[in-house]
N, C-alpha and C positions, 0 to 999 in steps of 0.2 A: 508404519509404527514409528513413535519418536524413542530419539535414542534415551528418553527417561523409561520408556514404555520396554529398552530392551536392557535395563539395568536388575541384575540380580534380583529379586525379591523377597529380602529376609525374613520377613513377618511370613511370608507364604511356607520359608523355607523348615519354619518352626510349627508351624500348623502339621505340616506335614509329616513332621519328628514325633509330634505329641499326635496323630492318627497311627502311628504305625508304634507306639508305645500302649495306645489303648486297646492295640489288637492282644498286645503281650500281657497286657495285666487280664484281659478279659478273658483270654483260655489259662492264664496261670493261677487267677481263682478260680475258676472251675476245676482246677486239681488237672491240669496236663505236667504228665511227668517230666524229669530231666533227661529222662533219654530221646524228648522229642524236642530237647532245646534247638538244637542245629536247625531244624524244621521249622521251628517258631518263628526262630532268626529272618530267614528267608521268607516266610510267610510276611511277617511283620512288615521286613523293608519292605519286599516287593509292594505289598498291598496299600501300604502308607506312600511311596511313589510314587502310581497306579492315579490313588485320590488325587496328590498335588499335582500330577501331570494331566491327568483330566481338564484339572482347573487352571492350568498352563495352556494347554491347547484351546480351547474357548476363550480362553482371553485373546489371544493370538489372532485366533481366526474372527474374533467380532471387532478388532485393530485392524485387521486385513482388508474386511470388506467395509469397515467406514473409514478407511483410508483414500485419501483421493492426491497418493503419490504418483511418482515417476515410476518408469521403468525399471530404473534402479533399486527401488526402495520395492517394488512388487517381487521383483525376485530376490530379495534380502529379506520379503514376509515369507518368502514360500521356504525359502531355506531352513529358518524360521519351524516352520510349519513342519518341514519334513525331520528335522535334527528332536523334536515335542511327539512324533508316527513314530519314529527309530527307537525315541526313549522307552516309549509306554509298551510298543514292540518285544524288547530287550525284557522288560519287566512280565509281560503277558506269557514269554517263554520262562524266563526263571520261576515262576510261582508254581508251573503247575504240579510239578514233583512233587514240594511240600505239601502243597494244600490238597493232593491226592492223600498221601499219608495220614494226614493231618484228618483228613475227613473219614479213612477207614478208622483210624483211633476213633472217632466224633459216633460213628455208625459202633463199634462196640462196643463203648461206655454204653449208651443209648439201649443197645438189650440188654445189657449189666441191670440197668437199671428202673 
């Protein structure tokens, strides 16, 4: 991977702010309440993360295998690689409390209605 290939990515950084804001607009017009704010919060990052790491990791790993570095630079993909598993990891555990919650709310509205 070149080191422009391992430079921030801001435009992705904003994609990502703006998926995990249309999670929060899209259950807060459907009328979820303020006592499941907290939940949403977490819901929103994690899942808006989730997407931009996704699309971190596959960038990565399609840099990785059409790479035709050194030694060096293969174990500085894979680090790479494991630092984008660790991230999406860390997120795949944080969500699921919320979006447990989040989903009995979703299944009771649902016979409400």
């Amino acid at each position: 991977m070149t080191e422009e290939e391992r430079q921030p990515d801001l435009a992705q950084a904003r994609r990502t702010a703006l998926m995990a804001h249309a999670v929060v607009i899209k259950l807060k017009e459907m009328g979820l309440p303020e006592e499941l704010d907290a939940e949403l919060a977490t819901l929103s990052t994690d899942l808006g993360d989730l997407w931009g790491a996704q699309k971190e990791m596959s960038r990565r790993l399609e840099g990785f295998v059409k790479s035709r570095g050194s030694w060096d630079e293969v174990g500085d993909d894979l680090v790479d690689l494991r630092t984008a598993i660790d991230h999406i990891e860390w997120h795949t555990k944080s969500v699921k409390r919320a979006m447990t919650r989040l989903t009995r709310y979703a299944y009771k509205r649902a016979d409400k209605d």
